[in-house]
N, C-alpha and C positions, 0 to 999 in steps of 0.2 A: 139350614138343612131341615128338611121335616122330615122327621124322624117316625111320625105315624105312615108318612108314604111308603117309606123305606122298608117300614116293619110288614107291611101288606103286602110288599113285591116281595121280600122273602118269603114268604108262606105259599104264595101262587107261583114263585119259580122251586120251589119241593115240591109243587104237584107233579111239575113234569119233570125233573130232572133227579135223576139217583146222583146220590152222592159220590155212593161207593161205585158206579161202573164210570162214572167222570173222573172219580181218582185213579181209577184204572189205566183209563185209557192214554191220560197222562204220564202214568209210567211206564207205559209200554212205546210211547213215543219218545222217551227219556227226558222230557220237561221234568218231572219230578221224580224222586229216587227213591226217597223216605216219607215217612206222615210224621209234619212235623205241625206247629198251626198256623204256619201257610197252605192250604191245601187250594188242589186247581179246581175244587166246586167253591168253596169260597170267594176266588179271584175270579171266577168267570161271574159267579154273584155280584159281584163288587164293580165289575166292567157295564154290566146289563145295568146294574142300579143308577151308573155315574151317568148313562144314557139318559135317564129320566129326570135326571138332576140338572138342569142347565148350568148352574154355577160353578159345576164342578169340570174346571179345565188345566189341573196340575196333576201332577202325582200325587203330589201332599193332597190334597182334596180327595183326590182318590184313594189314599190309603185312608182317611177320615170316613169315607162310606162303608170300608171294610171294618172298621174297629166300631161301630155302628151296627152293622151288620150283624157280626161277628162275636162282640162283645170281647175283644182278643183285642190288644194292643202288639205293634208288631214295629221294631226297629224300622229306618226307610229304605239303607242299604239293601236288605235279604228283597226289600217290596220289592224296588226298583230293578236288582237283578234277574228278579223270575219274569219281570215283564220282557227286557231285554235281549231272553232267551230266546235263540236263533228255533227252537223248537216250540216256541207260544204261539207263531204264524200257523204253523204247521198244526198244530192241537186244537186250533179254531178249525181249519179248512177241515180238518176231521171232524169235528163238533157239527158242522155244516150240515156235511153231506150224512149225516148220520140223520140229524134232526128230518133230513128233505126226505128220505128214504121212508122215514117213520110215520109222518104224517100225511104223506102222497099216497092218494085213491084213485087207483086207474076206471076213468070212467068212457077216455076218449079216443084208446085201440080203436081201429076202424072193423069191422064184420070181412069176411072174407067175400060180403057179394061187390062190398066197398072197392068204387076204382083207388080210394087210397092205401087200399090192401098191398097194390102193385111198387108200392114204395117200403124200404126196410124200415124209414123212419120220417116225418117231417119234424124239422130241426129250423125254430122262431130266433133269430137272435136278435135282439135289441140292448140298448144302453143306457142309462140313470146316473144324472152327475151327482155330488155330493159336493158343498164345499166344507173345505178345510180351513182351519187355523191360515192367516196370512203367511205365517212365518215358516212353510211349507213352500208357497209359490215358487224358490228355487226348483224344488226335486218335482212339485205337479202343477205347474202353472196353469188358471182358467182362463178361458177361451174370452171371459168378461172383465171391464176394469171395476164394477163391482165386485168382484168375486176373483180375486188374483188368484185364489187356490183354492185348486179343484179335483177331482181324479171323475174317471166315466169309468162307471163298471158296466162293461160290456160282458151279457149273460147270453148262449146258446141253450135253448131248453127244448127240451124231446117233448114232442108232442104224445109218442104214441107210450112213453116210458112215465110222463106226465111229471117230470122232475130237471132242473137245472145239469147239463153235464159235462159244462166249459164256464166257465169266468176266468176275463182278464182284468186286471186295474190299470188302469193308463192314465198320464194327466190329460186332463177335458181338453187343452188346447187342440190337442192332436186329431186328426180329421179319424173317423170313426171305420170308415172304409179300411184302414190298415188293421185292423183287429178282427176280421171275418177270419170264419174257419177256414184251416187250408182248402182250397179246392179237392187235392187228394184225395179225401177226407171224406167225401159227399158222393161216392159212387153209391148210388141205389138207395137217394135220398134226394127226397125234395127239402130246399132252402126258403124261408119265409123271412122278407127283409122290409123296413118299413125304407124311407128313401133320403135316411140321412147315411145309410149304407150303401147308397147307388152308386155299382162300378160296372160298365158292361161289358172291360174286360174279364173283370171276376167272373160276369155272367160264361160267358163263352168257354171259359178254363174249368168250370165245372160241370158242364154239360160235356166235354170234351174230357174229361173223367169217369164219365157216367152218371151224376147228378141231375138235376135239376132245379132250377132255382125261377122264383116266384117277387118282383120287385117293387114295390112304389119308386114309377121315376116321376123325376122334377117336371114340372111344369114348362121350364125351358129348353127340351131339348130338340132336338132340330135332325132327327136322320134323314138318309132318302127314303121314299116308301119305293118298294116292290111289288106291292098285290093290296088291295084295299078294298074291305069289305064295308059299305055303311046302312048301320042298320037293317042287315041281312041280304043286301046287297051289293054284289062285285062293280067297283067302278073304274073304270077305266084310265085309271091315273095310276103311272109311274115313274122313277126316277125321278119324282119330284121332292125338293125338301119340304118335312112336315107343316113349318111354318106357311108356306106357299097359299097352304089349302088350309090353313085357319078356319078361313070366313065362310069355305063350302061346308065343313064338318060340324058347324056351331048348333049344338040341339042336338046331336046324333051322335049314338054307340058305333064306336069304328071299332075293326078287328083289320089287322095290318100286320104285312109281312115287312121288316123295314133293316137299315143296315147303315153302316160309317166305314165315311171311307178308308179309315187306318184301321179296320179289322174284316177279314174274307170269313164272317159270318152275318148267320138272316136269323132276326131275332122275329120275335112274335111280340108285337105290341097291341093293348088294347085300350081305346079312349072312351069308359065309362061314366056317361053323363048324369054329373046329379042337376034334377031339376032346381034342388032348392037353392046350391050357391050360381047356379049358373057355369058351371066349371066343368072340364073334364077330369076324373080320378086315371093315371095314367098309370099301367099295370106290364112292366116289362118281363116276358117269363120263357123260357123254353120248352113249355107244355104244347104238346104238337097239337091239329084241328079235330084228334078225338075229343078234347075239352070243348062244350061248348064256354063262348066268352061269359056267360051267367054266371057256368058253373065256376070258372076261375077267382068269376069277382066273390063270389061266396066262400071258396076253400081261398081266398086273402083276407077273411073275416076271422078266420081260426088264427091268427097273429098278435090278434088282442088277448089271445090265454096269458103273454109274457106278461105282459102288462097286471094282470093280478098277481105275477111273485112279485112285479116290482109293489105292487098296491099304489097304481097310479092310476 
C-alpha cells in the first residue's frame, strides 16, 4: 500500500468535504446514530481511497486503508456491518446529488430570444459501462465474454438545470432502450439520444405526450419516405423504401418526411452528410419544418455535454 499516496488524498479530500455536515447527514438518514470511531467521513474516506488503490478488492483491504487513514484500528464485524447498511446506498445517492448541486455552474439556460426557450427543459440521456468483479455476473451480467460483469449506468442530465436528475443501474447485458424516461415524463421537453437508445416507438409516445425527442438512428434503417427534400430541394419520390434510393441520395443532405408500417405516425428524418467519412449522420426527431435541418444538426451537438459528466 503506499501510504504517502494515501496521506495526500486525505489532505485534499478535507479540502472539500466537512466532516461534521458528512456526519450529519449520515445521521439524519439513520446510517449512523452515535459518534463512535467509525464515523461516515471516515468510511466514505476510506471507499474513495480503496478507489485509487487497485489492490484493494476485500473488505479486509479496505478496512486496512481506513486504519491507515485513520490511525484508529477498528474490529471487522462493526466495518463490515455499516457497510451492509440498507441506508449506505441511500447516504451515497445523497452525497451525489449534493456534491452535483454544489459544484454545477449554470452557464447553458437558453436567452428567452432562444427558440430553445420554447422548451421547459432539454433532457441528454446516455449510458457508461463499468465492469465488475466476475463473481457478480449472476446479479449483472456483461453484454462481453471478456467482461462477464458489468452494469450500464444510464444518466438523464438537464441541460438547462446543467446537473444529472435521473440515474438507473442495470446489468450492461440488457438493451439500453428499456431504461429511457418514461414518455409521460417529457411533456414540454425536448429528448436528446445518441442511437444505441433508438426506439421509434419511444419516439412517437413522447411527442404524443407533448415532448419532443431528438435521435441518432442506425445506419440500417429502412422506412418508406413521404416527402423528400435533397439538398433544399423537393423530389418527387414517395412511398419508397429508404434503402431504394441509396445511390440517388449519396453526397446529399436529405430532410424527409418518412414512416413504418406498424406505426400511423410521420416522423421527420434527416441524412446529414459528412464529407470526410463518406456517410450519412442519420437524425430522427420530431421537431416540426420551423427547424431548419442545420439548425437540428447543431442543437444534436449539445448531447456531448453528457459526455463530460461521464469524462469520456
Amino acid at each position: 500500500m503506499d501510504y504517502e499516496r494515501m496521506t495526500g488524498f486525505y489532505q485534499q479530500f478535507k479540502a472539500f468535504f466537512q466532516a461534521e455536515d458528512m456526519n450529519h447527514i449520515a445521521k439524519q438518514i439513520g446510517w449512523f446514530h452515535r459518534q463512535r470511531k467509525l464515523t461516515a467521513f471516515h468510511l466514505v474516506l476510506a471507499l474513495l481511497a480503496a478507489m485509487l488503490a487497485t489492490t484493494a478488492k476485500t473488505i479486509t483491504q479496505l478496512q486496512g486503508i481506513f486504519a491507515v487513514l485513520t490511525a484508529q484500528s477498528i474490529s471487522y464485524q462493526p466495518f463490515y456491518d455499516k457497510l451492509r447498511h440498507p441506508q449506505c446506498a441511500v447516504f451515497f445517492q445523497h452525497l451525489l446529488r449534493l456534491l452535483l448541486s454544489r459544484w454545477s455552474l449554470q452557464v447553458l439556460a437558453p436567452s428567452k430570444e432562444s427558440k430553445l426557450s420554447n422548451f421547459e427543459d432539454i433532457l441528454i440521456q446516455d449510458g457508461s459501462s463499468l465492469r465488475l468483479h466476475r463473481d457478480l455476473a449472476g446479479v449483472y451480467p456483461g453484454r462481453w465474454d471478456h467482461s462477464p460483469a458489468a452494469v450500464e449506468i444510464h444518466l438523464t442530465y438537464s441541460l438547462f438545470q446543467e446537473k444529472p436528475v435521473r440515474l438507473v443501474i442495470a446489468p450492461d447485458k440488457f438493451a439500453e432502450k428499456h431504461y429511457l424516461l418514461e414518455a409521460c415524463k417529457a411533456k414540454g421537453k425536448l429528448i436528446l439520444l445518441d442511437r444505441g437508445y433508438f426506439d421509434r416507438h419511444y419516439v412517437a409516445q413522447v411527442k404524443q405526450a407533448g415532448g419532443d425527442v431528438l435521435v441518432r438512428a442506425k445506419s440500417n434503417l429502412n422506412p418508406r419516405i413521404v416527402g423528400l427534400i435533397c439538398d433544399g430541394k423537393h423530389q418527387p419520390i414517395a412511398h419508397l423504401p429508404l434503402k431504394s434510393i441509396r445511390s440517388q441520395i449519396f453526397g446529399k443532405n436529405i430532410d424527409a418526411i418518412v414512416r413504418w408500417k406498424d406505426l400511423d405516425f410521420d416522423f421527420r428524418l434527416l441524412g446529414l452528410w459528412n464529407p470526410k467519412t463518406n456517410v450519412h449522420i442519420w437524425l430522427l426527431t420530431t421537431l416540426g419544418m420551423d427547424w431548419e435541418a442545420t439548425e437540428i444538426g447543431q442543437l444534436f451537438r449539445l448531447r456531448w455535454q453528457v459526455e463530460l459528466c461521464f469524462k469520456e
